[in-house]
C-alpha positions as a printed NumPy array, in Angstrom:
array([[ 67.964,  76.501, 119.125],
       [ 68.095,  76.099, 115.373],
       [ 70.608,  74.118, 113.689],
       [ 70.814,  72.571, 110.095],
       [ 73.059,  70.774, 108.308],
       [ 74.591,  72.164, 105.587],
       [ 73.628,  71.092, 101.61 ],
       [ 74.859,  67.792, 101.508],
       [ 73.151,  66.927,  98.543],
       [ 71.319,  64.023,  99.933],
       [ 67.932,  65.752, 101.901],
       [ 66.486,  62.961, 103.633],
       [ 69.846,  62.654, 105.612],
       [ 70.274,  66.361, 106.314],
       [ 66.917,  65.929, 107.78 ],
       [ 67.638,  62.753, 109.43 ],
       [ 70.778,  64.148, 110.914],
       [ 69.756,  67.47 , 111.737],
       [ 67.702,  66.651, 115.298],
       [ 71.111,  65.604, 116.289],
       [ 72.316,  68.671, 115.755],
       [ 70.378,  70.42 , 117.722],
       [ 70.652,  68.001, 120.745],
       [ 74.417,  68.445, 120.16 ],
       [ 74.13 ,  72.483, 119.792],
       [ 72.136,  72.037, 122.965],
       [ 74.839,  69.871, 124.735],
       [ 77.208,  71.991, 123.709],
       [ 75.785,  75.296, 125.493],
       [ 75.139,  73.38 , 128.592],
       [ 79.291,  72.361, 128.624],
       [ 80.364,  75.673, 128.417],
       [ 78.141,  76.806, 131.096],
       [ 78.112,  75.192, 134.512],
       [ 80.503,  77.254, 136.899],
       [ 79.748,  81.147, 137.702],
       [ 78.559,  84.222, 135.764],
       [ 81.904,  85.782, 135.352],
       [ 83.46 ,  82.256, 134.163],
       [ 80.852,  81.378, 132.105],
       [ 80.916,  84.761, 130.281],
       [ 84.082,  83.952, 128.862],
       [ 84.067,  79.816, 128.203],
       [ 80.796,  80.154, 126.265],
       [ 81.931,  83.21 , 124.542],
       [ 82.779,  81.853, 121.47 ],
       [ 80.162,  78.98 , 121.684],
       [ 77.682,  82.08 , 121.301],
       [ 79.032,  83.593, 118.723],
       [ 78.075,  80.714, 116.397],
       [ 79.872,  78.528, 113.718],
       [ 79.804,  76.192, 110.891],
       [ 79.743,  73.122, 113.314],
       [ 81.256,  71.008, 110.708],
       [ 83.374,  68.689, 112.75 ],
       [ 79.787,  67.566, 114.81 ],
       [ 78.072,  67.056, 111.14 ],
       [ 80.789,  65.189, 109.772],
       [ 80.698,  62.755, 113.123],
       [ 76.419,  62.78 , 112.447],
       [ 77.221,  61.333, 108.789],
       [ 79.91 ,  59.106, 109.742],
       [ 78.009,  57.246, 111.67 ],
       [ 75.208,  56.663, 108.858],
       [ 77.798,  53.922, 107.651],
       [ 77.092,  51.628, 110.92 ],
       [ 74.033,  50.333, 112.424],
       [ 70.817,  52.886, 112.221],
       [ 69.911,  52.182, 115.71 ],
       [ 73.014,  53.515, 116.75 ],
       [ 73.404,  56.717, 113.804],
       [ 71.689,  59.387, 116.31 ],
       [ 72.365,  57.029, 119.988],
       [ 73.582,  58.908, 123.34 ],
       [ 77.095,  57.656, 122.362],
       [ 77.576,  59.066, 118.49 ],
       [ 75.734,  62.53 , 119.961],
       [ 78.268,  62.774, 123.394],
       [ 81.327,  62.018, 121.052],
       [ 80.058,  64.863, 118.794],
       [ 79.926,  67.243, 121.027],
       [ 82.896,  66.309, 122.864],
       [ 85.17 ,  67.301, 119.32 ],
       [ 83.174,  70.699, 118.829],
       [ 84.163,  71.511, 122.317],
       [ 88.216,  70.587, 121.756],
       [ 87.58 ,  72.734, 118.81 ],
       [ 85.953,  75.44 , 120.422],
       [ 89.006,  75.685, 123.482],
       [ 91.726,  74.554, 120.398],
       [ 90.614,  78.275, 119.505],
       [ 91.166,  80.255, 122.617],
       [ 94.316,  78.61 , 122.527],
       [ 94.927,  79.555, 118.827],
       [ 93.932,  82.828, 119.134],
       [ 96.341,  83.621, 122.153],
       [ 99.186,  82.356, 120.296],
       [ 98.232,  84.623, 117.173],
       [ 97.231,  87.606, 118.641],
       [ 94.418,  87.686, 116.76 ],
       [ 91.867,  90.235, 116.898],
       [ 88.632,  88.787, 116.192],
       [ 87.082,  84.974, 115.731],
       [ 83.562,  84.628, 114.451],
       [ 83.165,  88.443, 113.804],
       [ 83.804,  88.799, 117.675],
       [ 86.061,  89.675, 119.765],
       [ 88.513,  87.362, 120.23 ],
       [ 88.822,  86.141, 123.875],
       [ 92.034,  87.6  , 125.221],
       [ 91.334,  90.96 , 124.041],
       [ 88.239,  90.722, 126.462],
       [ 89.566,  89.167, 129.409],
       [ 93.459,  88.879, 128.544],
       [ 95.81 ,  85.981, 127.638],
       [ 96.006,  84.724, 131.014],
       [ 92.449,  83.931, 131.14 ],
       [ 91.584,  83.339, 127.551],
       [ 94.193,  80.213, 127.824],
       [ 92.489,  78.807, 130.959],
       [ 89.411,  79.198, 129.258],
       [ 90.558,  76.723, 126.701],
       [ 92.035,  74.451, 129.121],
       [ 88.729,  74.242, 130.82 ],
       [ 86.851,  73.446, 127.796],
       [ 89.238,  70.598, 127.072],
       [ 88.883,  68.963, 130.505],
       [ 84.926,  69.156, 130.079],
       [ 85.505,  67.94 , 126.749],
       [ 87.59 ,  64.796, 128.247],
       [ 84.639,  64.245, 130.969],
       [ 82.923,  63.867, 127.96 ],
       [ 84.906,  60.984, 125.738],
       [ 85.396,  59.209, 129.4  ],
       [ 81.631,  58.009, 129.152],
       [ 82.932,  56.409, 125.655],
       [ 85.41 ,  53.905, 126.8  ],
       [ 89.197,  53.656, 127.077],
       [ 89.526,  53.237, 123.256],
       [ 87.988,  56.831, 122.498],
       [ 89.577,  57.891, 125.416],
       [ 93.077,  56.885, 123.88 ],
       [ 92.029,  58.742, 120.853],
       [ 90.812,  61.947, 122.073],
       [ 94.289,  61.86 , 123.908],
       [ 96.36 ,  61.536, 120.908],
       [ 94.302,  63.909, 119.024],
       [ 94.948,  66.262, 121.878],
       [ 98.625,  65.776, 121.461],
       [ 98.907,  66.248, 117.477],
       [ 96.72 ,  69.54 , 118.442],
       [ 99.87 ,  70.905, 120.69 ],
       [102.431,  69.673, 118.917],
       [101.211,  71.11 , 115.493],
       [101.113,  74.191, 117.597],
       [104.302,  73.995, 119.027],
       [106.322,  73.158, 115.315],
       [104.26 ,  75.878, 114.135],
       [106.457,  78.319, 116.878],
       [110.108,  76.587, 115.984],
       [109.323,  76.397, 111.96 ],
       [111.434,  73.808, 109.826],
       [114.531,  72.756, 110.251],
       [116.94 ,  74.471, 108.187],
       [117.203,  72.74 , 104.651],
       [113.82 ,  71.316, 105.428],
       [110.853,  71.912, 102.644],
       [109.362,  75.043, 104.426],
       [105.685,  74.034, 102.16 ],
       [105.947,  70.26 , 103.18 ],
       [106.428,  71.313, 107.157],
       [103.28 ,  73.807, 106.953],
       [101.255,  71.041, 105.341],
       [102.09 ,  69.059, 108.215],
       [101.776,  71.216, 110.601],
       [ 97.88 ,  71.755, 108.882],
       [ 97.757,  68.104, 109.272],
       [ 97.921,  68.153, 112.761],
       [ 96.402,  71.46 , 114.076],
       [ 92.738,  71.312, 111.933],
       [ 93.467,  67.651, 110.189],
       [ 93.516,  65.665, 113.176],
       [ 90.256,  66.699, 114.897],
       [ 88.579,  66.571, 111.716],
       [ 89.641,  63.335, 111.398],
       [ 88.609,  62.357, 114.978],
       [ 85.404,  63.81 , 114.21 ],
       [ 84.842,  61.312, 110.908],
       [ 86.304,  58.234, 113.086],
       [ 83.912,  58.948, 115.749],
       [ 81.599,  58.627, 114.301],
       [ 82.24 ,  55.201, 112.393],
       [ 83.243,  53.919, 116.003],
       [ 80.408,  55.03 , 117.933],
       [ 77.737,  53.002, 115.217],
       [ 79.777,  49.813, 114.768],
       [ 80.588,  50.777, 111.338],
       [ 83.607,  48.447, 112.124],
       [ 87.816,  49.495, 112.1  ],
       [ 87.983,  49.641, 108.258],
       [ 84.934,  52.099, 107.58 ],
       [ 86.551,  54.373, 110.76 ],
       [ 89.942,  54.127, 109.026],
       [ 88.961,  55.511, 105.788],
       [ 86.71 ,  58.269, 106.85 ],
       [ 89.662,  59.037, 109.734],
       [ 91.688,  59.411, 106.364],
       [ 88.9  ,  61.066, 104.582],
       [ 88.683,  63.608, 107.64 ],
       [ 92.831,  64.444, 107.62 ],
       [ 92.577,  65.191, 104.152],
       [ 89.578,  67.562, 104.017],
       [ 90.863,  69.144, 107.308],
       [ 94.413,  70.321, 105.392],
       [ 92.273,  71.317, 102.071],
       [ 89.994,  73.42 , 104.844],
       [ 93.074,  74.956, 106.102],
       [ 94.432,  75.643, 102.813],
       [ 91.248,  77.055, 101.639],
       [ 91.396,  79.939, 104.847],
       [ 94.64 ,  80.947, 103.815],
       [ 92.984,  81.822, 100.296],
       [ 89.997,  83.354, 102.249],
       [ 91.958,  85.194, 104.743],
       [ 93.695,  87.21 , 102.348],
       [ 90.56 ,  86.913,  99.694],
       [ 87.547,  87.968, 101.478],
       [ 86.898,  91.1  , 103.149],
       [ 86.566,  89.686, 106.471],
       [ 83.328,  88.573, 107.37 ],
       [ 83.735,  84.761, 105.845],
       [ 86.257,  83.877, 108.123],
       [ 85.381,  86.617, 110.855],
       [ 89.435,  87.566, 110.701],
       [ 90.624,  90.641, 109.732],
       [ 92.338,  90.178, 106.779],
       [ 96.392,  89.5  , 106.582],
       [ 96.695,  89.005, 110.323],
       [ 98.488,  85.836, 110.305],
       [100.714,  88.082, 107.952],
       [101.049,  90.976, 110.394],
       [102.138,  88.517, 113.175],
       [104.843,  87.3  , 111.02 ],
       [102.948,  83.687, 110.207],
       [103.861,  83.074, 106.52 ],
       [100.333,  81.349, 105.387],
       [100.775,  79.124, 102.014],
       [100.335,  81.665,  99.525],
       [103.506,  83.143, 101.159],
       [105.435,  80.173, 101.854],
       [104.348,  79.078,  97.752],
       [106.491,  82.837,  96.862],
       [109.481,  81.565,  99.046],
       [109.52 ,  78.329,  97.274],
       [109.581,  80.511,  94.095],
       [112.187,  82.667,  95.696],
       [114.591,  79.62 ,  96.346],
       [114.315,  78.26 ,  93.35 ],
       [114.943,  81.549,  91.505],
       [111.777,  81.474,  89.331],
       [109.884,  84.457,  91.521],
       [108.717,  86.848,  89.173],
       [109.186,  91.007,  90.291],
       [106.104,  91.36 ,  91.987],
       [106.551,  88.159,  94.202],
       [110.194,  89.455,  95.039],
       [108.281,  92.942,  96.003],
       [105.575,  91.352,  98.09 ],
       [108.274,  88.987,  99.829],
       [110.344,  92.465, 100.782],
       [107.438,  94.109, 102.116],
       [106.354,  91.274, 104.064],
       [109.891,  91.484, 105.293],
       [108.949,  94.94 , 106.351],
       [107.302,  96.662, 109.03 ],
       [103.494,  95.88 , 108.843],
       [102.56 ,  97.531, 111.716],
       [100.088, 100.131, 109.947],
       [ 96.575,  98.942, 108.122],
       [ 97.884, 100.54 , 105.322],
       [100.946,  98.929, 104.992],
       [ 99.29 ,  95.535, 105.483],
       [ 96.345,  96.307, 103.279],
       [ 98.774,  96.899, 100.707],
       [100.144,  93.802, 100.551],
       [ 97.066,  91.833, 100.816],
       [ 96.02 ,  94.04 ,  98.095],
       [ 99.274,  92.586,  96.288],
       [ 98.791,  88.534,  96.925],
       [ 95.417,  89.285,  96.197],
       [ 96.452,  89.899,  92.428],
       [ 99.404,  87.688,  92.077],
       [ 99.042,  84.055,  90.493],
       [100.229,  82.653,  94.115],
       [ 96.954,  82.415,  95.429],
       [ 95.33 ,  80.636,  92.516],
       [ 98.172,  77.993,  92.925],
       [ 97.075,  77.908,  96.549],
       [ 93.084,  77.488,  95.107],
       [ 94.574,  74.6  ,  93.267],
       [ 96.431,  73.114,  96.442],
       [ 93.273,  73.259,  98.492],
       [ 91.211,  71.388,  95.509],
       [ 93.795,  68.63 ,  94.89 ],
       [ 93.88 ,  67.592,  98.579],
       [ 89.933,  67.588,  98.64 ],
       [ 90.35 ,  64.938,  95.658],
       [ 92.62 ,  63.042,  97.295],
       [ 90.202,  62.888, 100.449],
       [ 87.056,  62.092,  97.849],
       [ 89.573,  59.343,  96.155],
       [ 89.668,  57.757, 100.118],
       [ 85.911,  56.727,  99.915],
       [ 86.204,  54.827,  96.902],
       [ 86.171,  51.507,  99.171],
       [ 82.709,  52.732, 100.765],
       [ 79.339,  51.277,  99.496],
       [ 77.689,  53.711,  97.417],
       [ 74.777,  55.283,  98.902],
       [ 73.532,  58.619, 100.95 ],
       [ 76.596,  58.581, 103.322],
       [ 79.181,  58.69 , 100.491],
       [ 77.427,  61.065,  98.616],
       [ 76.884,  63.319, 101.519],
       [ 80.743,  62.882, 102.145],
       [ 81.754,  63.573,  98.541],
       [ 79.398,  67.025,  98.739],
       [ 80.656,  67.626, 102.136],
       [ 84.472,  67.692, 100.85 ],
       [ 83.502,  69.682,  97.529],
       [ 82.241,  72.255, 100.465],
       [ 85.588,  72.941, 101.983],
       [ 86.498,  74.258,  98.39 ],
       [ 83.376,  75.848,  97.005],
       [ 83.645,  78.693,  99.515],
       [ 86.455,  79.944,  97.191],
       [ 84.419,  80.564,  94.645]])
């Protein structure tokens, strides 16, 4: 199966990195697969339907800053494809609690096979990915766990919103933090681990990765209500439609509080308030953030907290790992372009 790395801007790593890939693209198919036709239909549904497979590249370059031998090992490869796959069942999970439509341009899960089954899916795909990190040792063991946990509990918070009087920006942000940031930044960690890169290298890319995973989430808020759909294979505005204020939104309610929201914020804000139940009706208002000056203060929000996460390698030696980290973050933003 073909896999590359994406323009990291140093080629003799892509290409260094990139077998690994495809052993871990290759790993990956065979953990989604295993049980019978009708089960494995629907855990390697959205394995099939493709992806960016960013978390498994940033784990690959991680562990370029420990010991070569060890870079593309059994160890740095299993704990690779162990995050993709508590990505990949984080997402049948995700999409259950959304209602969304589609994922990858697909079908999402549950509107196949139903909830009921789309969530068991997930929880299958996070045992296998467990089975995985047990062949690491306790300490990754340990990790994945508490990953696991920031994964549900940024789920959860995301259900019961803020507290009242709490800053309703500053509790998405963490909630971003610990639904994409945390597995990102497992991913990064990982890899430093896994190559002896030693506990201070692991804790700055872990840093590095909780960073870039909040500017990625920030950046699909832009693109959800930006693009026409295929870039983040959503339909556009259906976070919206379910009644999930994104950051753009939650950016106009700040405005709203503060009594500095300008006419056509206070008419998007009542019509988001309204029913949205029709394409129309939420085309419309897509149509309306898409023009407003909330979503290039959201742009700006996704490139500040991609600088902050470059500004966390300055401690790293300079060479082809930090520069392929450095391109790698500028990634997560450039897709807004």
């Amino acid at each position: 199966m073909s896999v590359s790395a994406p323009d990291l801007q140093v080629p003799d790593l892509e290409s260094r990195i990139t077998p690994g890939l495809e052993v871990v693209e290759h790993r990956l198919h065979e953990a989604v697969a295993g049980s019978s036709d009708l089960v494995d239909e629907l855990t390697s549904h959205l394995a099939l339907a493709g992806g960016k497979r960013l978390r498994p590249v940033l784990t690959l370059v991680c562990a370029q800053l420990g010991d070569p031998e060890l870079a593309l090992g059994e160890k740095v490869i299993t704990g690779a494809t162990a995050v993709e796959l508590t990505h990949l069942a984080s997402l049948y999970h995700d999409d259950v609690m959304d209602s969304a439509p589609t994922r990858r341009g697909s079908p999402a899960a549950q509107h196949l096979w139903g909830n009921n089954r789309a969530i068991l899916a997930g929880d299958v795909l996070f045992a296998r990915a467990s089975v995985l990190i047990a062949a690491l040792g306790p300490k990754m063991v340990a990790h994945h766990a508490r990953t696991f946990e920031r994964l549900c509990i940024g789920q959860l918070n995301e259900t019961f919103g803020p507290e009242k009087g709490e800053d309703r920006v500053d509790f998405y942000i963490q909630v971003l933090a610990d639904k994409t940031g945390s597995l990102v930044s497992t991913a990064a960690s990982f890899g430093a681990y896994l190559s002896n890169a030693g506990d201070e290298v692991a804790a700055i890319v872990s840093e590095f990765g909780e960073r870039i995973g909040v500017a990625f989430q920030i950046a699909d808020d832009v693109i959800d209500l930006a693009s026409a759909g295929e870039t983040s294979g959503k339909t556009p505005g259906t976070d919206l439609r379910e009644g999930v204020d994104t950051l753009p939104v939650l950016l106009l309610r700040r405005r709203q509080d503060a009594g500095t929201i300008d006419e056509a914020g206070t008419q998007i804000l009542e019509l988001l308030d309204g029913d949205l139940s029709s394409d129309e009706a939420l085309a419309d208002v897509v149509a309306r953030l898409r023009g407003h000056d909330v979503l290039e203060e959201t742009r700006a929000l996704a490139s500040q907290w991609s600088d902050a996460a470059i500004a966390v390698l300055e401690p790293l030696p300079e060479g082809e790992a930090k520069t392929a980290l450095v391109a790698f973050a500028h990634l997560m933003v450039d897709r807004l372009a």
